[in-house]
N, C-alpha and C positions, 0 to 999 in steps of 0.2 A: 390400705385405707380403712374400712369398715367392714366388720362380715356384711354379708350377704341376704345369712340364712335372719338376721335381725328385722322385725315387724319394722315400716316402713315409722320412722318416728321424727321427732324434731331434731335427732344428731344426723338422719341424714337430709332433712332439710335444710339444715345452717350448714352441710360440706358443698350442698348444687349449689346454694346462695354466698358461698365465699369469695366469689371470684370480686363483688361488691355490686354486680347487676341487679336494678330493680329489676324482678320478675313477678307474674299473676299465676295463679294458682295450675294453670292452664300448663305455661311455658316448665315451671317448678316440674310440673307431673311428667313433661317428656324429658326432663333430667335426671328424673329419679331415674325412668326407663332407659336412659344411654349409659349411664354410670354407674348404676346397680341390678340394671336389669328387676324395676320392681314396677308394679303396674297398680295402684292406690287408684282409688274411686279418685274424681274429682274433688267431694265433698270431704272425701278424708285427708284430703292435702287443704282443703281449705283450713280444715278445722286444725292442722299444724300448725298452720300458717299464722292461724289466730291466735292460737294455743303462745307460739313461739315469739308473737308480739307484746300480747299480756305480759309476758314474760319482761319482759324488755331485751329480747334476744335480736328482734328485727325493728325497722322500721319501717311506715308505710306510709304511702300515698296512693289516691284516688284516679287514677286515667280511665276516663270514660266513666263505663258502672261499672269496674272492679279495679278493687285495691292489689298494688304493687308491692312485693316487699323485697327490704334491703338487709340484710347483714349488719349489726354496729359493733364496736368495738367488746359490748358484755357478751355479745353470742359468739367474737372471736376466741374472747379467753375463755366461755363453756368449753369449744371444739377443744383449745389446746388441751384442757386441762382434763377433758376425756381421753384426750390422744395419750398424753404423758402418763396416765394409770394405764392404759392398752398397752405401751410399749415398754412398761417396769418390767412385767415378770418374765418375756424375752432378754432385757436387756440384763436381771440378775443370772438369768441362764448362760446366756454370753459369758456372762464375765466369769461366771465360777468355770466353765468349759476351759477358757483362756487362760484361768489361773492353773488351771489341772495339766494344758497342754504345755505350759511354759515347765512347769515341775516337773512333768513327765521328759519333756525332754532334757531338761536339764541331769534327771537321772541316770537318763540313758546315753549322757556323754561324759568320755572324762573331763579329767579337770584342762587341760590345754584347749580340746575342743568348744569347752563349758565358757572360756574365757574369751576364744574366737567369736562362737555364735554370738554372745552378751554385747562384746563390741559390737560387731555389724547390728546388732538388733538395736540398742543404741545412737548408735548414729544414725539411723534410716528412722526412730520414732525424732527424736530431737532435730535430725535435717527437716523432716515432714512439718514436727511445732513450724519451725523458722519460716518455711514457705507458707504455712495457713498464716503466719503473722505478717510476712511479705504483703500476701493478699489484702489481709484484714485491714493492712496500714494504707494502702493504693487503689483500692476499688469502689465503685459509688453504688454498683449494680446491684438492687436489693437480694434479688436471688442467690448471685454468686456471694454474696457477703453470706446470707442464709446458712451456703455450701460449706464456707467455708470455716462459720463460726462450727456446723456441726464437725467435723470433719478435725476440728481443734481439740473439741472434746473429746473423740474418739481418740487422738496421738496422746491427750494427757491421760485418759484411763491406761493407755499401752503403756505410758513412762510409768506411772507411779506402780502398774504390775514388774515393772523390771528394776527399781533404784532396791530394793531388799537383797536383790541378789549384783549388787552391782560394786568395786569399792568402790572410796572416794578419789581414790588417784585416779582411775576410769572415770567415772564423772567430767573430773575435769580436764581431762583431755579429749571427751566427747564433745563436752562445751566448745571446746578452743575448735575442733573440726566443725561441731552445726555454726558456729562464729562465722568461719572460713567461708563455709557455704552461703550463709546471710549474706555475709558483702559479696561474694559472688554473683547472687543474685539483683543484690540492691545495685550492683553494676550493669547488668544484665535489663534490671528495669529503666536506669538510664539512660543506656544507650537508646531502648527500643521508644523513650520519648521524643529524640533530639533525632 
């Protein structure tokens, strides 16, 4: 989620306030303490709080004598668009690892081996595409669609590290098998309606 060791600031008050609870300054400060383990004056959450409004990061209202604040749709895309720089320089690390481990192993097979693995690796990322797209076309559930959009883009990084070393007669006989597997499944979700 977020380090830790990070001064108690407005990126982790818009992650307690995500869920779209109005909270008061009060409720905010024992979330920072369950979820980060940070323990902020009262006053210093307040002045986030305020800080994070001016902004146009929250919205608020008044219960009682203390203002509530909510999460809007600007302080959603702050958090994303702090998360997606957080998770660049891991995820360029991944990929060069993955690109290294795919060469590496393909080095260290021969050429029958090399055209074995390639199939089965292959058809387990392209079967995988099919079923994230199975999902993506059949589910309303925001989470699981969430899962499953990520989890799509993880099988197309995998295909596009594999189509260089792939030919095109493979290709298409990959296709005709993740094909296979699609109606398979698109039977498979039929039945389980009816």
């Amino acid at each position: 989620m977020l380090d830790v060791e990070d001064k108690t600031g407005k990126l982790h008050v818009l992650v307690v306030l995500e869920d779209g609870s109005f909270r008061d300054a009060r409720e905010t400060r024992v979330m920072l303490k369950k979820h980060f383990d940070l323990t902020p004056s009262k006053d210093a959450v307040r002045k986030h709080l305020e800080r994070c409004f001016d902004q146009g990061l929250l919205a608020r209202r008044k219960f009682g004598r203390s203002y509530c604040y909510k999460i809007v749709m600007k302080g959603r895309e702050r958090l994303r668009i702090i998360r997606v720089k957080r998770e660049e320089k891991p995820r360029r690390e991944l990929d060069k690892l993955t690109k290294d481990l795919v060469l590496e192993r393909l080095l260290d097979m021969s050429e029958r081996h090399k055209k074995k693995w390639l199939l089965t690796r292959m058809v387990e990322v392209t079967s995988s595409l099919r079923l994230c797209d199975a999902l993506l076309n059949r589910l309303s559930d925001e989470n699981t669609l969430s899962l499953a959009r990520n989890a799509r883009m993880y099988w197309e990084l995998e295909y596009s590290e594999l189509i260089p070393y792939v030919s095109g007669e493979l290709v298409k006989m990959v296709e005709n098998v993740s094909e296979q597997f699609a109606k398979a499944i698109e039977k498979m979700w039929k039945r389980s309606i009816y």
